[in-house]
C-alpha positions in Angstrom: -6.7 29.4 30.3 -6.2 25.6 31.1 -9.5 23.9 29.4 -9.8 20.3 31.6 -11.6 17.5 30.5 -12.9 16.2 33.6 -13.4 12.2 34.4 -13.8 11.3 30.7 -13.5 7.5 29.5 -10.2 8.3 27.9 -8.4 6.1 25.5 -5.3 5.6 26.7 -2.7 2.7 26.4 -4.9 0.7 24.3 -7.6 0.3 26.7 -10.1 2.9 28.5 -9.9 4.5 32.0 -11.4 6.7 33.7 -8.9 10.1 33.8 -9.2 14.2 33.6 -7.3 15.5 30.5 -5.6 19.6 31.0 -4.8 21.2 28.2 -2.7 24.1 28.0 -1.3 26.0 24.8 -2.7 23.5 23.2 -1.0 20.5 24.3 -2.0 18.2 26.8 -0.9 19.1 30.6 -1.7 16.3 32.0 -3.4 13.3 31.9 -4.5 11.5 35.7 -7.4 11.5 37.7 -8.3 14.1 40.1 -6.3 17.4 38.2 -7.1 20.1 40.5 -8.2 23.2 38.8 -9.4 26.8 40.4 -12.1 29.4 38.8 -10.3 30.4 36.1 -10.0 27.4 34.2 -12.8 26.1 31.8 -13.7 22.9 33.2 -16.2 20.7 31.1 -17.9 17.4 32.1 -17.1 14.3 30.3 -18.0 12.0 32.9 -20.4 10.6 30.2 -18.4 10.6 27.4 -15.8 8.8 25.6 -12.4 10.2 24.7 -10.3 9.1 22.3 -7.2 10.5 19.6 -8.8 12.0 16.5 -9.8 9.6 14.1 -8.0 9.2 10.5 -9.7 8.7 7.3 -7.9 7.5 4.4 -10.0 7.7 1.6 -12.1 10.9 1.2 -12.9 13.4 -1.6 -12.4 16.7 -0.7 -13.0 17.8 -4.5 -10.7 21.0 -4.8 -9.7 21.8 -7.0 -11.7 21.7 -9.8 -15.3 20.6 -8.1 -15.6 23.0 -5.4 -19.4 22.9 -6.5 -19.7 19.4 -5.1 -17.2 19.7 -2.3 -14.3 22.1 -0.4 -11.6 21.6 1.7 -13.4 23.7 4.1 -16.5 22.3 4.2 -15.4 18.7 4.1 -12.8 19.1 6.7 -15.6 20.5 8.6 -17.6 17.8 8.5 -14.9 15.6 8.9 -13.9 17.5 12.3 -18.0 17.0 13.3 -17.3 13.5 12.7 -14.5 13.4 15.1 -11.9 13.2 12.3 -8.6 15.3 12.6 -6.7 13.4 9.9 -7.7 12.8 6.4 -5.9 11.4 2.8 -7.7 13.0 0.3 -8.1 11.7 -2.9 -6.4 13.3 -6.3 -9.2 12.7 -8.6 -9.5 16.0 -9.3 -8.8 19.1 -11.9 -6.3 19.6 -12.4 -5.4 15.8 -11.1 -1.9 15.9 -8.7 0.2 14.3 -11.4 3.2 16.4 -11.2 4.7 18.7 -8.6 3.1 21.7 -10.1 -0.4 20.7 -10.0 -0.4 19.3 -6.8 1.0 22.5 -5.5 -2.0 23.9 -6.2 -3.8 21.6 -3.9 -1.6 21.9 -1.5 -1.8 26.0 -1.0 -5.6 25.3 -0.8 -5.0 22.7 2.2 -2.6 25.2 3.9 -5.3 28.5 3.7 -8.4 26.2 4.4 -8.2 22.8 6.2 -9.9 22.5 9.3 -8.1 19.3 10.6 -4.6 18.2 8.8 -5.3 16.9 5.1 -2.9 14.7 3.4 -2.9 14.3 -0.6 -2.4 11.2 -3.0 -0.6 11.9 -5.8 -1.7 10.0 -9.2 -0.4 6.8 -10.2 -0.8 7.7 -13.8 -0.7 11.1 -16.1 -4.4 12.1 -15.7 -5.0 9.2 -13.2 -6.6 7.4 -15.9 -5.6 4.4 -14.9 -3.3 4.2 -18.2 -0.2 4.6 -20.1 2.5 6.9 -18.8 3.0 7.1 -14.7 2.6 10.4 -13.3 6.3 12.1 -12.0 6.2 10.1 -8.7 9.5 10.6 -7.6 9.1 14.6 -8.0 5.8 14.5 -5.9 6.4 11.9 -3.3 7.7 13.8 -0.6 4.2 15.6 -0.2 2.0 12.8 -0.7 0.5 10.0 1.4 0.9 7.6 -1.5 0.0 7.0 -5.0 -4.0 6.0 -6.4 -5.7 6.6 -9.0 -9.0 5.9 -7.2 -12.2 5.8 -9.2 -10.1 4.1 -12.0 -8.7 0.9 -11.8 -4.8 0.5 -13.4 -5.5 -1.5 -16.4 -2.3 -2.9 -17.5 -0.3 -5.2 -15.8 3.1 -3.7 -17.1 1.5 0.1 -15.8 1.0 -1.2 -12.5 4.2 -3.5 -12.0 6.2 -0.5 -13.4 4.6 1.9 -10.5 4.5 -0.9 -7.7 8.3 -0.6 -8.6 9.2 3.1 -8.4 6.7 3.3 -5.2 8.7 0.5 -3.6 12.0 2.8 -4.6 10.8 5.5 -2.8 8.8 4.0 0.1 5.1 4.9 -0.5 2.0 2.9 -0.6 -0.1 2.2 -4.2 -3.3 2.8 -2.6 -5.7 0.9 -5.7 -9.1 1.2 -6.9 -9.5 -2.4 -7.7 -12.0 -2.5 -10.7 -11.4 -4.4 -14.2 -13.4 -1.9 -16.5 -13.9 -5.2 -19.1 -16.1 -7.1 -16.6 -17.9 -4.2 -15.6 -20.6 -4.2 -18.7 -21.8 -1.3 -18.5 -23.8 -2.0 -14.6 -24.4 0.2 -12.2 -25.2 -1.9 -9.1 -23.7 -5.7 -7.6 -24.8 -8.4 -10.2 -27.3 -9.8 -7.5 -30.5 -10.7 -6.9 -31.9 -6.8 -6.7 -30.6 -6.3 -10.1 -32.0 -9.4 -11.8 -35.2 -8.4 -10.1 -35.8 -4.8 -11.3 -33.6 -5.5 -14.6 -30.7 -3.7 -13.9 -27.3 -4.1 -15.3 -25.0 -5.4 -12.7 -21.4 -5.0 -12.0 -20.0 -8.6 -11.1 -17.9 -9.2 -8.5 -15.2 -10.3 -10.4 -14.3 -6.8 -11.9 -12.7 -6.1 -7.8 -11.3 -9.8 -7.3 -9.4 -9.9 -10.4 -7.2 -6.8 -10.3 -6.8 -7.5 -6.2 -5.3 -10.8 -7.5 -3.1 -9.1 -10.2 -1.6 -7.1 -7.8 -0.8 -9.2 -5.0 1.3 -11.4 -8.0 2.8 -8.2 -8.6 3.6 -7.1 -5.0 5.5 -10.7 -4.5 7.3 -9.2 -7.5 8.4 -5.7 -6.2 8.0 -5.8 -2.8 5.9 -2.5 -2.7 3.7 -1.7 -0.1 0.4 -2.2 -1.4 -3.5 -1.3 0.2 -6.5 -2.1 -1.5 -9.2 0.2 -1.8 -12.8 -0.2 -0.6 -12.7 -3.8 -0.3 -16.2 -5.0 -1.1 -16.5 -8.8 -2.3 -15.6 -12.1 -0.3 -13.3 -13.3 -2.6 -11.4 -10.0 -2.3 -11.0 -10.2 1.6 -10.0 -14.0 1.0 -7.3 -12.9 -1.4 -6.1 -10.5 1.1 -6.1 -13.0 4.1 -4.0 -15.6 1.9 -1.4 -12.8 1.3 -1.2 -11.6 4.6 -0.4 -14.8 5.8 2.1 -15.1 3.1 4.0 -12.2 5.0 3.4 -9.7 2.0 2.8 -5.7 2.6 -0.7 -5.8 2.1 -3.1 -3.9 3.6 -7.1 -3.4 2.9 -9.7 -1.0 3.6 -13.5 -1.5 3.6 -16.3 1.2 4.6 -19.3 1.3 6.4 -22.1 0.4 3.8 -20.4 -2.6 2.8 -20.4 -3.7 6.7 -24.1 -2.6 7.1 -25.6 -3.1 4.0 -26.4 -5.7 1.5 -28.1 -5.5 -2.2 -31.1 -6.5 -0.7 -31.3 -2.9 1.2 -31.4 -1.2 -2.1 -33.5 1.0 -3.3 -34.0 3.1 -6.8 -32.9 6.1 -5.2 -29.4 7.9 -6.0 -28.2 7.5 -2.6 -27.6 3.9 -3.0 -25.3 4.0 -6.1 -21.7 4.3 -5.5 -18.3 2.5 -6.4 -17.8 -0.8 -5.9 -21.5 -1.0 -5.6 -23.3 -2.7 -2.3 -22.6 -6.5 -2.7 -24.4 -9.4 -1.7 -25.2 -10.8 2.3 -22.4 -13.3 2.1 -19.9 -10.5 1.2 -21.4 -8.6 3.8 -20.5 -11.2 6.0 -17.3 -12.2 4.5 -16.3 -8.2 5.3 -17.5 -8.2 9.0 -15.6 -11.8 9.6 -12.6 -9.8 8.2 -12.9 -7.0 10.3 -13.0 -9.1 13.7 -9.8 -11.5 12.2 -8.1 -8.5 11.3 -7.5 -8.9 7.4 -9.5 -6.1 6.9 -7.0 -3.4 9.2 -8.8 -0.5 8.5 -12.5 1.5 7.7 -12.4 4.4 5.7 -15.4 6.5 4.6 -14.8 7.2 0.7 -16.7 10.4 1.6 -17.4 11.0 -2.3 -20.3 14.6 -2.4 -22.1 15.2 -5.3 -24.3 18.0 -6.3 -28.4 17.3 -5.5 -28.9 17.7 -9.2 -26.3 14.6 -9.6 -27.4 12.6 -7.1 -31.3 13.4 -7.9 -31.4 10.7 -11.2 -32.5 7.5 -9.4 -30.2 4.4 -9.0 -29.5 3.8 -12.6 -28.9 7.6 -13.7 -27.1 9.2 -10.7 -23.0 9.1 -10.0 -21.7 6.7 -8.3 -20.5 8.5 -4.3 -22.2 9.4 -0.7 -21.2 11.0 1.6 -19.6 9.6 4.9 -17.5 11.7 7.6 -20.7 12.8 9.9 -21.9 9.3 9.7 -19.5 6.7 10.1 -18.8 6.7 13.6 -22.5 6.7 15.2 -23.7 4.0 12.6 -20.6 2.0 13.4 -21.0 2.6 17.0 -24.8 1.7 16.8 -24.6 -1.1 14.8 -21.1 -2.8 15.5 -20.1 -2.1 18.8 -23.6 -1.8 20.8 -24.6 -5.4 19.7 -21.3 -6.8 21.0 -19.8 -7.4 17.6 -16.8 -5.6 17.8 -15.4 -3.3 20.9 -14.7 -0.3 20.9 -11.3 -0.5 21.7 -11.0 -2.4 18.1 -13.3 0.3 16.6 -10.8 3.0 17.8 -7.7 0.7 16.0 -9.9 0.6 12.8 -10.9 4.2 12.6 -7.5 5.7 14.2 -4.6 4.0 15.0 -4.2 1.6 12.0 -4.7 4.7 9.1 -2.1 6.3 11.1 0.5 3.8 11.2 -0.1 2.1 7.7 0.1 5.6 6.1 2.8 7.4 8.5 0.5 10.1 9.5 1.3 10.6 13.1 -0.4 11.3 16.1 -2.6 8.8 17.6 -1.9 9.2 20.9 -3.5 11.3 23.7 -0.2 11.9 26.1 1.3 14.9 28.2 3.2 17.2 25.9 1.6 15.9 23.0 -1.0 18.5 20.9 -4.8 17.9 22.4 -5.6 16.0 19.2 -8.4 14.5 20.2 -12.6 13.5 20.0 -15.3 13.6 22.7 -17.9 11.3 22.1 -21.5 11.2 24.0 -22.6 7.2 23.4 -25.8 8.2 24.9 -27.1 10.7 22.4 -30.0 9.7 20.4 -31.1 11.0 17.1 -32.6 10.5 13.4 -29.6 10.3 10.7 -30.9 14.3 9.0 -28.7 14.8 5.6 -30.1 18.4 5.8 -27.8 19.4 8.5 -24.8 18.3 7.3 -21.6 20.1 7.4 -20.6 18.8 3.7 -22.0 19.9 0.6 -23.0 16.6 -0.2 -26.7 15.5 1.4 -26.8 11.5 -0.4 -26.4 8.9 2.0 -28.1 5.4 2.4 -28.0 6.0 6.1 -30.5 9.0 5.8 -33.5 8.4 8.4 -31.6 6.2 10.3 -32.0 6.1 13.8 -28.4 6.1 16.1 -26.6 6.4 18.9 -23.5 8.2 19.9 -22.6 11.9 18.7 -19.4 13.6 18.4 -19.6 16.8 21.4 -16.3 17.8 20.6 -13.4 17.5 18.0 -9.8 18.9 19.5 -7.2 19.5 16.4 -3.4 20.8 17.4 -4.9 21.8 20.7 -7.8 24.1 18.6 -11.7 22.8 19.0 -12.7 22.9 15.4 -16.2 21.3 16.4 -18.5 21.7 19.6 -21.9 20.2 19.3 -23.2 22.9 21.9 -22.2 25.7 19.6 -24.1 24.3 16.9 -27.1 24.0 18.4 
């Protein structure tokens, strides 16, 4: 049976048009306007919808093994796939943590028996991925990873990281760093703003992310390595990165949808607001939205990070740092971003899908005839209340909880397989 997707808003070519998609065995047919189509086929109605390639996420915590209380691949690439997701780098914080070949085959026989959408690894940057002493065997696990990171710890010693920037550079992969300098952190739990002088809470300073970001761009003018910072957060950090960039080094950033909507100023004493870096100040915010629309900042990424209720139940000061993101970022992006005119969403489609895929080599991208239907139908006119009850993931925290959006994912295509259909939900 040929399924057509009939006069969507397809992005195609950089731009969208109005177009039918036919997909046959899984691949697409076709892609024009007007595809004929008799009473056999299954012909579905996109003439209010958007259609675009699957988005890519490359920073998500799928927490198997080891945490399959808090997270599984299963259920986060489900909720990645409601999200309109079909690619995610999943993070290797994790037990055991992907340090050699034979723990991260462990993870990866998990990801073949129960990923929804494709799911590719890091592998550690250091034995444990405790951000010190010995390196992890990178060369014996590179050919299966997206890159190296040992997100949620910052590399602590120069020497460490210049060593691995060198042997990632050998063997073409990316450091993907957590950017955090755990002697500047004292002991804080939130941005070192006014909220926390306020209500007398220990704050993380800004300079604990600025710091190491400026360590390693020294470094990466040393090796030559391709280099991405994590979760960008502060102003100084997306200056540092704009300088480089224009310095012609291989630097790359990511940022994430609370620090573009969010400021310390939205906190509140409730475990849903604490993660890692924390929510900065308003002139980071706007330092991180001016870096989106210049294009320092190339990509957004979630750092979906779930947590058990009982984990994320202890208030801002007691709970772990992590929310959840993949069933929320695109409708409060859309919402907030492209609906006031702030960015397009052409440019939201290159932040959320083409740039992950072509920084970190994971393919696809495109919606084109012979080409796997690999691909996400969007409704822009769907209304709703953000409800952390129904989520697909086993994490519920999220500071967008209550929220009121638009746009909703109606279906999510993977390899020519719908792995989400809003209609079948409800």
């Amino acid at each position: 049976m040929r399924v057509i997707l009939k006069n969507g808003f397809v992005f195609h070519e950089g731009k969208f048009s109005r177009m039918d998609i036919s997909i046959v065995d899984g691949r697409v047919e076709k892609l024009s306007s007007g595809i004929a189509f008799t009473e056999f086929d299954n012909v579905i109605d996109c003439s209010q919808y958007f259609i675009f390639p699957g988005l890519a996420d490359v920073h998500v915590h799928l927490r198997e093994p080891g945490f399959s209380y808090k997270e599984t691949i299963s259920s986060g690439t489900a909720a990645a796939a409601r999200g309109g997701y079909t690619a995610l780098c999943t993070m290797p914080n994790l037990n055991p943590p992907p340090d050699t070949l034979e723990r991260l085959e462990e993870q990866l026989k998990l990801i073949a028996t129960d990923a929804r959408v494709a799911v590719h690894p890091y592998g550690c940057i250091t034995r444990g991925g405790s951000g010190r002493g010995e390196l992890a065997e990178l060369e014996a696990i590179a050919p299966y990873v997206a890159g190296f990171s040992d997100d949620g710890k910052g590399v602590q010693d120069a020497e460490t990281m210049r060593s691995a920037m060198t042997v990632a550079a050998r063997l073409g992969k990316i450091i993907a760093a957590h950017c955090e300098d755990e002697s500047l952190l004292r002991g804080g739990g939130i941005h070192d703003g006014e909220y926390a002088k306020q209500l007398g809470h220990r704050g993380i300073p800004s300079e604990s992310e600025w710091r190491q970001i400026e360590r390693d761009i020294k470094l990466v003018r040393e090796t030559g390595c391709h280099y991405h910072v994590c979760h960008v957060s502060t102003k100084e950090g997306v200056e540092l990165i704009r300088r480089a960039k224009a310095e012609g080094l291989p630097v790359s950033c990511e940022t994430a949808p609370h620090y573009l909507l969010l400021c310390d100023e939205d906190l509140r004493e409730e475990g849903s607001f604490k993660m890692n870096p924390p929510i900065r100040g308003k002139a980071d915010r706007q330092a991180l939205i001016e870096g989106v629309a210049d294009g320092t900042i190339d990509m957004i990424a979630t750092d979906h990070a779930p947590h058990s209720e009982q984990e994320k139940s202890r208030g801002l000061e007691g709970s772990l740092m992590g929310i959840v993101g993949l069933e929320t970022a695109m409708p409060v992006l859309f919402t907030h971003l492209v609906k006031p005119g702030i960015i397009t969403m052409e440019k939201l489609i290159e932040l959320m899908c083409l740039a992950p895929r072509r920084r970190f080599k994971l393919g696809g991208g495109e919606i084109k005839a012979g080409a796997y239907a690999d691909l996400a139908v969007f409704d822009p006119v769907a209304r709703y209340t953000i409800d952390t009850s129904n989520f697909l993931s086993k994490g519920r925290s999220s500071p967008f909880s209550g929220w009121q959006v638009c746009g909703e994912t109606v279906m999510t295509f993977y390899k020519g397989r719908p792995v989400w259909n809003r209609a079948a939900r409800r």
